[in-house]
BADO-830614 format. One record per residue (C-alpha): y, z, x. Coordinates in steps of 0.001 Angstrom, whole numbers, padded with zeros to 6 digits, always signed. Each point is the difference from the previous one (the first is absolute). Example, Ala and Ser with C-alpha at 12.3 -4.5 7.8 and 13.67 -1.06 7.14 Angstrom:
BEGIN
-004500+007800+012300+003440-000660+001370
END
This chain:
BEGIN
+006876-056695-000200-001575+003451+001211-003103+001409-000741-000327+003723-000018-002603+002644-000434-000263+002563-002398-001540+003604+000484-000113+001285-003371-000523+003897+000626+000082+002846-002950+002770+001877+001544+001812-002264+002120+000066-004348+000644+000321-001732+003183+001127-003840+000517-001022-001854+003265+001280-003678+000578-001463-002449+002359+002467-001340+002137+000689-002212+003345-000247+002815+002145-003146+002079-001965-000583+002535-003005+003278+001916-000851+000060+002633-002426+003108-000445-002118+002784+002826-000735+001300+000543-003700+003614+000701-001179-000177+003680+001515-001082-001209+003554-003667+000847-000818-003337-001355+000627-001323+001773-002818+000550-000253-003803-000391+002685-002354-002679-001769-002768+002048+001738-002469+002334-001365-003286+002499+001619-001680+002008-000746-003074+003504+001182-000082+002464-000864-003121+000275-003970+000169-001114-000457+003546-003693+000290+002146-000315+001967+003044-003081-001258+002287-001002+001261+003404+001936+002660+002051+002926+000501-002367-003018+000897-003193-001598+002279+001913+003414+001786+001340+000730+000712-003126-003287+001158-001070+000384+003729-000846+003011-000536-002000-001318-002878-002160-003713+000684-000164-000392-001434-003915+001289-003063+001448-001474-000182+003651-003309-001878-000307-002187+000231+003134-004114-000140+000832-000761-002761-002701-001807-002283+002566-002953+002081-001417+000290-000776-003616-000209-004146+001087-001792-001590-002540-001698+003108-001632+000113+001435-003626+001843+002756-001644-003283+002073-000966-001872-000867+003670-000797+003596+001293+001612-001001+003402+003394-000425-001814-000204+003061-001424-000899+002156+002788+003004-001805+001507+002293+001128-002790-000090+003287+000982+002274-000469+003082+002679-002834-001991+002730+001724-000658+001328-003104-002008-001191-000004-003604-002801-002709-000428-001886-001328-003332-002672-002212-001150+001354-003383-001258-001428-001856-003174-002221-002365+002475-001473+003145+001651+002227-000496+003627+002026+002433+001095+003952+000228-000859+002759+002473+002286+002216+001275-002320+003345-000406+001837+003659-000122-001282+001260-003640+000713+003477-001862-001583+000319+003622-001874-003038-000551-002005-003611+000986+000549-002262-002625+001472-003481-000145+001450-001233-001860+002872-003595-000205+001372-001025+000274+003285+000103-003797+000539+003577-000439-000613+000830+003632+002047-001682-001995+002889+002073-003212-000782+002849+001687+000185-000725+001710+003668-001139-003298+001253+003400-001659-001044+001700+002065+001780-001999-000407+003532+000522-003691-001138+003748+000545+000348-000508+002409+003235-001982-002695+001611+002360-002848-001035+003194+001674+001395-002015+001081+003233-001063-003199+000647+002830-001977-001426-002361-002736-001382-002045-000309-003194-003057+001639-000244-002335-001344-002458-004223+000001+001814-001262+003733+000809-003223+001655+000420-000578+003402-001737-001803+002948+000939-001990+002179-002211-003178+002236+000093-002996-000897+001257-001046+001709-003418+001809-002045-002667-002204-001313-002516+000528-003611-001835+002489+002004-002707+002387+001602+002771+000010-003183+002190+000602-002072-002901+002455+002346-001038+001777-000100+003418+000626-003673+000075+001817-000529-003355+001987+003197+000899+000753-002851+003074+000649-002783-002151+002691+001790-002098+001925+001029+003180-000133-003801+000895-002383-000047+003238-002147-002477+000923-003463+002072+000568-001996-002285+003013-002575+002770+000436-000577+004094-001796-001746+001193+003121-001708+003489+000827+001998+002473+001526-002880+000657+002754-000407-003442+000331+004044-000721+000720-000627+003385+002338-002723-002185+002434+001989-003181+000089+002727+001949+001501-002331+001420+002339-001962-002826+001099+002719-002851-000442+001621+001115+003653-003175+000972+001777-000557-002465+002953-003079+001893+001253-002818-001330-003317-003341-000333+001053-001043-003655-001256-003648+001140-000517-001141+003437-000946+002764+001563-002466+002187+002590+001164-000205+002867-003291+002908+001789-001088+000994+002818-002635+002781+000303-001715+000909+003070-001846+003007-000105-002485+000810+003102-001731+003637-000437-001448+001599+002095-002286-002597-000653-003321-003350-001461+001477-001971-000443+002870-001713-002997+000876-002463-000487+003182-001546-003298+000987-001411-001718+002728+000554-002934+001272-001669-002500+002952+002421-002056+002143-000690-002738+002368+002328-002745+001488+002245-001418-002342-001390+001324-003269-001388+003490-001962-002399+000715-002578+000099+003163-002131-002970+001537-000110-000227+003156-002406+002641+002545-001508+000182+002966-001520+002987+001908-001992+000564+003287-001860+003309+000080-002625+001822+003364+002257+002264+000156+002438+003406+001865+000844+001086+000878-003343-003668+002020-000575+001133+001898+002867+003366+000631-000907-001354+001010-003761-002801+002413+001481+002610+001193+002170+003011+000423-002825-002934+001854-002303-000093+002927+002724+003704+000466+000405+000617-000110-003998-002130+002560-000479+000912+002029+002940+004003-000433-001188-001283+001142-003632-001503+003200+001688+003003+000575+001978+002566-001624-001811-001188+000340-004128+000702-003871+000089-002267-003078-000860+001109-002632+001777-002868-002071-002390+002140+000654-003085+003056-002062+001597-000633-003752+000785+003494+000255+002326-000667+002594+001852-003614-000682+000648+001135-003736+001413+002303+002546+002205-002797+001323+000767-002304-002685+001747+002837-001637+001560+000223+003064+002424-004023+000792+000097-000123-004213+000937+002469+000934+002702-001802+003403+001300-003302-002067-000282+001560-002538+002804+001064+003283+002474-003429+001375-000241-001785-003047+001094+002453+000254+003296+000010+003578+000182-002906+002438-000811+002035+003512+000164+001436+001531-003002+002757-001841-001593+002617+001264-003085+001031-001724-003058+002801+000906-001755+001562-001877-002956+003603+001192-001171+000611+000539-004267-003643-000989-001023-000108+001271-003212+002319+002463-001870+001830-000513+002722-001991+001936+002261-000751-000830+003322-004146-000130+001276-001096-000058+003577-003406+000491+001656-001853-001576+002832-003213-001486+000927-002109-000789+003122-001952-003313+000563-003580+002320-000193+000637+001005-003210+000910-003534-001335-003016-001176+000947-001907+003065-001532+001927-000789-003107-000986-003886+000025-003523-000034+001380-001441-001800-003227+002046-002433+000673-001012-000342+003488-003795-000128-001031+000898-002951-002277+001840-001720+003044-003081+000867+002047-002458-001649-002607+002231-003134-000645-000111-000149+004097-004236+000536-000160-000548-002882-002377+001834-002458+001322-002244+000518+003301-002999-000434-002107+000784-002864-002139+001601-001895+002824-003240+000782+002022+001265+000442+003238-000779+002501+002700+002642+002203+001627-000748-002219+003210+000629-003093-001420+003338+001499-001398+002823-001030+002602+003225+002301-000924+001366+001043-003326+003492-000767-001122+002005+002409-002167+003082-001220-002009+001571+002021-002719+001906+003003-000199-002695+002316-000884-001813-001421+002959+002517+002399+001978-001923+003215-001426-001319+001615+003242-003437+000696-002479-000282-003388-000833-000372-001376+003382-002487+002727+001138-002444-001200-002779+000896-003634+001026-001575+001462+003247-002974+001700-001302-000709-002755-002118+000508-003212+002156-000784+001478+003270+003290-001721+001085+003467+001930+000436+002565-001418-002761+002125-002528+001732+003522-000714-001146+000686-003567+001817+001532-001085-003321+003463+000521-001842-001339+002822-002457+002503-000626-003209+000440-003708+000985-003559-001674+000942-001067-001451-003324+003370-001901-000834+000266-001168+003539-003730-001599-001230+000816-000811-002903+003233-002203+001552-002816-001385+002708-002112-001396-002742+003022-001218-002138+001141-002048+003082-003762-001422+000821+000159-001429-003718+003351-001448-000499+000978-003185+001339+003473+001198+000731-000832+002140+003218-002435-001693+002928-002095+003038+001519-003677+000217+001542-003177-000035-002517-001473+003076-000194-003324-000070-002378-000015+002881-002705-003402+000794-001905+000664+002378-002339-002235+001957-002707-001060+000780-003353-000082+003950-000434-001908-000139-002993-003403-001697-001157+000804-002573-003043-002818-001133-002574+000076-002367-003139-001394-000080-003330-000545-003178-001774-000777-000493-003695-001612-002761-001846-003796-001425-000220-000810-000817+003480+001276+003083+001736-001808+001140+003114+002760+002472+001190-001671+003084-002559+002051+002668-001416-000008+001754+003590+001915-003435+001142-000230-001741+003202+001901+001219+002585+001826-002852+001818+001966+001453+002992-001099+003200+002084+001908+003388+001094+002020-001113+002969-000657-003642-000909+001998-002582+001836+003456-001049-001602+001298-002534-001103-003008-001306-000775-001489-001815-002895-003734-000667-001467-001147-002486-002459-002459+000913-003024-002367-002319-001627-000693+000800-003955-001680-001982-002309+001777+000304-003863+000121-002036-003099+003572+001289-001169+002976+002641+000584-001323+002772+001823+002178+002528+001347-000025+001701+003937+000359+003894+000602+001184+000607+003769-000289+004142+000610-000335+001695+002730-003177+001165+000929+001030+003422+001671+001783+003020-000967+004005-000867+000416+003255+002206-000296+000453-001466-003128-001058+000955-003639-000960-003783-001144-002335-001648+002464+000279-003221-002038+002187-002909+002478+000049-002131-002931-001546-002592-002632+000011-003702+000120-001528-002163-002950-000710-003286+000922+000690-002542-002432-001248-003510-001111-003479+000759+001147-002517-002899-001495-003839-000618+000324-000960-002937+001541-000979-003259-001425-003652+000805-000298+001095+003689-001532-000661+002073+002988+001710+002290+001684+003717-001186+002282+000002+001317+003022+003320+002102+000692+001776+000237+003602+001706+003442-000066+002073+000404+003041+000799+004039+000556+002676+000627+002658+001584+002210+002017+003187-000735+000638+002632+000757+003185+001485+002714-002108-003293+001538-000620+000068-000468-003300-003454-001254-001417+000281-002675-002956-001679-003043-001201+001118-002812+001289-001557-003316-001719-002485-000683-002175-001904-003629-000040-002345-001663-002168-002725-001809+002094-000179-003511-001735-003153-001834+001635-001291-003150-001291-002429-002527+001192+001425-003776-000305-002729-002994+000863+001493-002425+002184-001878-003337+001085-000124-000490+003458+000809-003488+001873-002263-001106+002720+001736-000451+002963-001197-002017+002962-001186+000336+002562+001620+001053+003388-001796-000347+003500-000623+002974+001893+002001+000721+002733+000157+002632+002720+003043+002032-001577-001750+000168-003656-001208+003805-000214-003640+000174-001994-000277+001096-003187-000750+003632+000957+003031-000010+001955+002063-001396-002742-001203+002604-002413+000989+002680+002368+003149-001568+000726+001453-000076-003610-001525+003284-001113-002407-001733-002760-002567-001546-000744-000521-003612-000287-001689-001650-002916-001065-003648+000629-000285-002327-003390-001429-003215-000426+001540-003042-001241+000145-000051-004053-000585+004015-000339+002896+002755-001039+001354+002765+001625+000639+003700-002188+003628+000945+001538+000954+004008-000568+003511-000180-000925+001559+004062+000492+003081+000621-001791+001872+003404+000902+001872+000579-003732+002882+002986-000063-000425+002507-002979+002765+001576-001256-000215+004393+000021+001985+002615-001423-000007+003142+001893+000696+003349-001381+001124+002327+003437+002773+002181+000549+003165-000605+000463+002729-001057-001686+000297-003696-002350+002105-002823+001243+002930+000568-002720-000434+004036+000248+000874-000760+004148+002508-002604-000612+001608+002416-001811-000211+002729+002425+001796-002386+001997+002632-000525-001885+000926+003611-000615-000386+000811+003652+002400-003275+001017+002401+001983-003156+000250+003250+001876+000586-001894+002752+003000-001710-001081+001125+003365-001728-000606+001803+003402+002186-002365+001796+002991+000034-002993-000297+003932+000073+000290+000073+004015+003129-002339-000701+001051+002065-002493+000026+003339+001776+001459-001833+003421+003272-000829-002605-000031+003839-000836-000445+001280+003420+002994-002552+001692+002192+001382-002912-000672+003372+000428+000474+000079+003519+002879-002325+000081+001872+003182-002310-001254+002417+002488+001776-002246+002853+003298-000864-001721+000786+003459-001298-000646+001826+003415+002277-003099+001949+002920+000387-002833-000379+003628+000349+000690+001500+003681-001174-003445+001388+000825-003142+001685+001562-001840-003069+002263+002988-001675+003045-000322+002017-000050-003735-001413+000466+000771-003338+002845+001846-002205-001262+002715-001242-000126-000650-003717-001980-002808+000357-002665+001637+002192-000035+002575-002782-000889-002361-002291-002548-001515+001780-001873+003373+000671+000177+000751-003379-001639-002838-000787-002647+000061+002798-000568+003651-001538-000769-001430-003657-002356-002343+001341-001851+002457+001840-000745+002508-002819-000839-003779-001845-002229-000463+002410-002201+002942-000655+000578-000158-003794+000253-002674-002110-000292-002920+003163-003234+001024+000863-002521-002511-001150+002841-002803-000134-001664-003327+000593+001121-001756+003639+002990-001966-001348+002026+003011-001171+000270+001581+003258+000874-003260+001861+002663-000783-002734+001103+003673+000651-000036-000533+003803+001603-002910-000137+003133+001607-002096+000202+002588+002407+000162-002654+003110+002774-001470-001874+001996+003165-000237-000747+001229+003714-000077-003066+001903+003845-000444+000332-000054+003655+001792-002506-000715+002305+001488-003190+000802+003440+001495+000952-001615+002557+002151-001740-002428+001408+003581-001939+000911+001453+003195+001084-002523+000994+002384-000897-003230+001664+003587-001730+000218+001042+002192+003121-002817-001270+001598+000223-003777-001008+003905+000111+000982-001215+000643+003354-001966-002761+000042+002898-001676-001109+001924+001623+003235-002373-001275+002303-000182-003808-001368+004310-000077+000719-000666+001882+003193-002876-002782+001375+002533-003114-001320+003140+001181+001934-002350+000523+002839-001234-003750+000279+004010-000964-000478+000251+001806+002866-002288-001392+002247+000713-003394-000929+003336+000715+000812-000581+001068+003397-002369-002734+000740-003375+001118-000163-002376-002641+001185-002706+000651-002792+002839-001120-002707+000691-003470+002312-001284-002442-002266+002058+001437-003282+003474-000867-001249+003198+002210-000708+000621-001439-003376-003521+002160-000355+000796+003494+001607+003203-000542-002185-002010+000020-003002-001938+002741+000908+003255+001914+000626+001839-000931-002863-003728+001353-002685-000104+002819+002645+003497+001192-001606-000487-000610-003335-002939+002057-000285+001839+002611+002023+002740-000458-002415-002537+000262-003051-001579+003367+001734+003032+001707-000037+001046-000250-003388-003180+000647-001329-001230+003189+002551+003856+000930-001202-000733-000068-004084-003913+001259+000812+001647+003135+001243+002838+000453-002764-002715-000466-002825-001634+003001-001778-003484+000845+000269-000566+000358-003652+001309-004163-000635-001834-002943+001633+000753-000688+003371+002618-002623+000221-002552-002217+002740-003230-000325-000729-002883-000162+003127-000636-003374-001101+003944-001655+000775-000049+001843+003257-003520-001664+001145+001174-003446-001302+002854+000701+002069-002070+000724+003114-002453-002907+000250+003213-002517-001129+002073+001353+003286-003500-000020+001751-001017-003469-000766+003133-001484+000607-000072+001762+003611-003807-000894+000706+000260-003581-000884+002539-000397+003009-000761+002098+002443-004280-000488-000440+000558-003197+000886-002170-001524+003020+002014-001944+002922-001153-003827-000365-001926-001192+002213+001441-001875+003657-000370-003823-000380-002823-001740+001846+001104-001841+003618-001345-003782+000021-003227-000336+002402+001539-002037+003309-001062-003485+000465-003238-000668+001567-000077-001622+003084-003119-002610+000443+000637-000717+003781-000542+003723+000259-003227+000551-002675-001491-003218+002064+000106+001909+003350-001143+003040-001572-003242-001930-002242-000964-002442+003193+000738+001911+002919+002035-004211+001231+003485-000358+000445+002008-002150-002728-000113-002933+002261-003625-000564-000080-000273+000953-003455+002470-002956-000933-002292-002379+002154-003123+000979-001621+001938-000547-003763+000458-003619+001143-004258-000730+000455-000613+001769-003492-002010-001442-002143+002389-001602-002876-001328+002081-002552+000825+003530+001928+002041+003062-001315+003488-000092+000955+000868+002679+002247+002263+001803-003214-002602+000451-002124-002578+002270-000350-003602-000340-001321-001917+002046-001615-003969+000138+000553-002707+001540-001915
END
């Protein structure tokens, strides 16, 4: 199993996979790192990533794109209608109040919200991770704004769970952005912090935070964001040159959706040569409207004149992260830029101004926060053994809540509960005192990019008084959790009663040097020690931690609402795949005409056919053609196979007589050569060749007598190969000739192959012990005889030999 991480951009997605050898950022299906966050709809089939936004300009209705800022926002928010004024695709208000793309799907209308658009996009990096890695990817970690309130998050994760991904952790882009940063560094102080910025300005927001590293571990400490980035520029940029082609021109380029998409593709390119070049640079664009072509130029100093409002709100967003992170420009080590707006030469001058410190670009610009992302996947999952690395991340926004009910101490301001910048995850524990079902309000307690500051309501159920009729005291346990989203996590009813117990005596022990005193025993244990005489009782507090049950009324989607998003998602799936078959079968026919019809005709296979039935055959290859493009268009899969298969049937005898034709020469020679090498070992035998000693003549006579009957065989059949028309079958087939071949060669190998055997063994001479005496005693056989005869009975006979250990 692989674990991968996911940079979730506006514009474009990156995947990063953690692997034996590091972070690798993976390619897609068009051998690129990046992915187009764009879906189209085309007839029966989906088009996600590069192919969607290829095809862009010519099927805008159905090209969805940018809906990563519609996540888990309503149909009448302000924000979603400012951003309808740059959708091309038609979008509506459904019944629920979420938002619905209009987009032609199966041949019917059909709406799909934001969620489901971002379902789709992450199936497909599911299937461009999958074939990348060759291994099943289920665990990821997710990237999204540091921004992203409880509704967008929340939002973000079921758009997850419908594409079939195991979530481990929704992390802040900025925050994925330091862990690639400070994961390699070897150089971490372990005591005073070294403090880094990081400025992200991609191509719809920037975010700035800062962050202190030491050895082994960060800690974000503040961040600030403002919702522009590279398409503000390009739009303040394409306003100038619409109305300067309307002066010149008389054309609005406003009043065409297509050509104004034509439009900021080139400005986006222009925008990346002025931030390399600062002289005067053209741009022309061929048949923009009425088919008329526009040009005109622009130099970086007036781009910047053009977007200096901009600029100030970069130069703000940069200004109050340095006050709310309360730092000093000396305690500030470097600042890292990632993004592609980063690259504006303007940009990095205020980074300058700002910061005191020159913009540094020591990380991967487009790649950084799924490279982090992948990093923290791979600490969490038990799949992949890396290093620890701590992460302390933050809460950007103050949260508060409200409690109803007699007993409530929060007021109608509420109490707020975690901080700006507030450590995460992180949880806290409330103590209220109720008599029944009272209901908690968590808010945020700041202003928030988001028309409802409500997080949610939780009524807590099968509240009771007490026994006596007072008040229960309620543990309330508000979390945040490693996705940042902020919930309430348990609620417990505090059941304490006081039990009397009678205490037994129990004797007494002696004192001895190891018993601590009663001070020290008290101090050991944590509590204090009550000492009872004999016949008296002992209260006992029993505490008993009960679970109450809550319903919670947040956003998101219901549990049978998202199983059912499921289930349509796993259905275009399915359908995908079946139309992919479908137009595979359509594509092998057609080009399988195209191939046959040119080889028949002034190819390879004509002169291997009569002439009427070649006709024929083109004629038919012609019908099915003009079928093709008619009434065979949107066959299903089967009828083009079955079509295929007929024509197979018709043309596979032709190609397997030219195939005879042209390859028997060839295989005869082989033939040739077989006879050739079997008379030649005859030969040698004949003459005595010491290499054929060991064989027989009743063998070589064999070989001779197969040698000739295959040379026998050859001739008839080269003789009838040449005598037979091109336009019949060939009277040999490739297949007799080769049979032919390895017989005669077997039959020649199994003789000749064969090793020499192997010269017999001489027997070993007999040993002589008059001879091994002399040599062992260094005594002639004489004296060794006369020493035999004063052995001790029980000595070894002179013959034998003994073995010691």
């Amino acid at each position: 199993m692989s674990v991968i991480g996911i940079d979730f951009g506006s514009e474009s997605c990156y995947i990063a996979a953690a692997k034996a050898g590091g972070i690798e950022t993976l390619a897609n299906d068009y051998s690129l790192r990046a992915t187009p966050s764009c879906v189209a709809f085309d007839g029966k089939k989906r088009i996600i990533g590069v192919a969607a936004k290829n095809q862009q300009v010519t099927n805008m209705k159905n090209t969805v794109s940018g809906f990563k800022h519609l996540l888990g926002r309503r149909f009448n928010d302000p924000h979603v209608q400012r951003e309808l004024n740059s959708i091309p695709t038609k979008v509506k208000g459904l019944p629920d109040g979420s938002i619905g793309y209009q987009v032609n799907y199966l041949d019917q209308e059909q709406c799909f919200t934001p969620e489901q658009l971002t379902a789709m996009l992450f199936t497909k990096l599911k299937e461009t991770s999958t074939n990348a890695l060759e291994a099943q990817v289920n665990d990821c970690v997710i990237t999204c704004p540091v921004y992203f309130t409880n509704a967008e998050r929340k939002a973000l994760l079921e758009a997850a769970h419908i594409a079939g991904l195991n979530v481990l952790r929704l992390m802040n882009e900025t925050t994925a952005t330091a862990l690639s940063y400070g994961f390699y560094k070897q150089d971490l102080p372990e005591d005073k912090p070294r403090n880094v910025i990081f400025v992200d300005c991609g191509h719809a927001s920037l975010q700035v935070s800062a962050c202190a590293f030491t050895k082994g571990k960060l800690k974000m400490l503040a961040s600030s964001w403002d919702q522009i980035g590279g398409r503000d520029f390009d739009t303040t940029l394409a306003e100038y040159f619409a109305k300067e082609f309307l002066d010149r021109y008389k054309i609005n380029a406003k009043t065409n959706a297509r050509s104004w998409l034509r439009l900021l593709t080139e400005i986006e390119k222009l925008k990346k040569q002025m931030s390399a070049n600062s002289t005067k640079l053209p741009l022309g664009i061929e048949c923009f409207m009425d088919e008329i072509d526009v040009s005109s130029s622009m130099q970086r100093s007036t781009m910047e004149e053009l977007c200096a409002p901009l600029f100030q709100r970069v130069e703000m967003t940069f200004k109050r992260l340095l006050a709310e992170s309360k730092l000093t420009l000396d305690e500030i080590h470097s600042v890292e830029v990632v993004g592609g707006s980063t690259r504006i030469p303007a940009i990095k001058q205020l980074i300058e101004n700002v910061f005191g410190k020159p913009a540094s670009t020591t990380l991967n610009q487009d790649e950084s926060v799924s490279r982090g992302a992948a990093l923290q996947c791979a600490i969490m999952s038990p799949a992949v053994r890396v290093r620890e690395f701590g992460v302390t991340d933050i809460q950007n926004y103050a949260v508060k809540v409200i409690c109803d009910g007699e007993g409530s101490a929060t007021g109608s301001s509420g109490l707020e509960v975690f901080s700006v910048f507030h450590t995460a995850p992180f949880s806290r524990m409330l103590t209220l005192h109720r008599k029944e079902p009272f209901t908690v309000t968590v808010l945020y307690a700041q202003p928030i990019p988001y028309p409802d500051p409500t997080i949610g309501r939780w009524t807590i159920k099968d509240v009771k008084p007490t026994d006596k009729g007072e008040l229960s005291t309620i543990k309330v346990k508000v979390r945040i959790n490693h996705h940042g989203i902020v919930l309430i996590s348990s609620a417990h009813l505090v059941d304490s009663k006081e039990v009397e117990e009678p205490v037994t005596p129990q004797p007494a022990e002696p004192a001895s040097a190891e018993q601590p005193a009663v001070g020290e025993q008290q101090q050991n244990n944590g509590e204090p020690m009550e000492v009872q005489q004999e016949g008296t009782e002992k209260k006992k507090k029993n505490t008993k931690m009960i679970d109450l049950p809550m319903d919670c009324e947040s956003h998101g989607h219901s549990l049978n609402d998202l199983n059912n998003l499921i289930q349509q998602e796993a259905k275009m799936v399915a359908n995908d795949a079946k139309e992919t078959e479908r137009i595979d079968a359509k594509n092998a026919l057609e080009e399988f005409v195209y191939d046959m019809r040119n080889k028949l005709q002034g190819g390879p296979l004509e002169r291997y056919v009569v002439e009427a039935e070649r006709d024929a055959i083109c004629a038919q290859l012609n019908d099915l053609e003009n079928w093709l493009y008619e009434d065979g268009e949107d066959c299903d899969r089967d009828t083009y196979v079955n079509r295929l298969k007929a024509l197979h049937n018709k043309t596979n005898p032709i190609k397997d007589r030219a195939n005879d034709y042209e390859l028997c020469p060839s295989v005869f020679s082989e033939l040739k050569h077989a006879i050739n090498n079997a008379h030649v070992a005859v030969n040698e035998f004949k003459k005595g060749s010491p290499k054929y000693d060991h064989l027989t003549e009743t063998e070589f006579i064999n070989i001779a007598e197969h040698a000739d009957k295959s040379q026998k065989w050859l001739d008839q059949h080269m003789a009838k190969f040449g005598a037979s028309p091109r336009t019949v079958d060939s009277p040999v087939k490739v297949a007799d000739i080769r049979h032919e071949v390895q017989t005669l060669n077997a039959c020649v190998n199994s003789v000749i192959n064969r090793p020499k055997p192997k010269p017999a063994a001489k027997p070993a001479p007999p040993k002589d012990n008059a001879a091994g005496a002399d040599q062992h005693n260094g005594e002639n056989a004489d004296k060794k005889s006369e020493g035999d005869k004063t052995a001790h009975p029980n000595s070894v006979p002179d013959d034998s030999t003994m073995d010691v250990e």
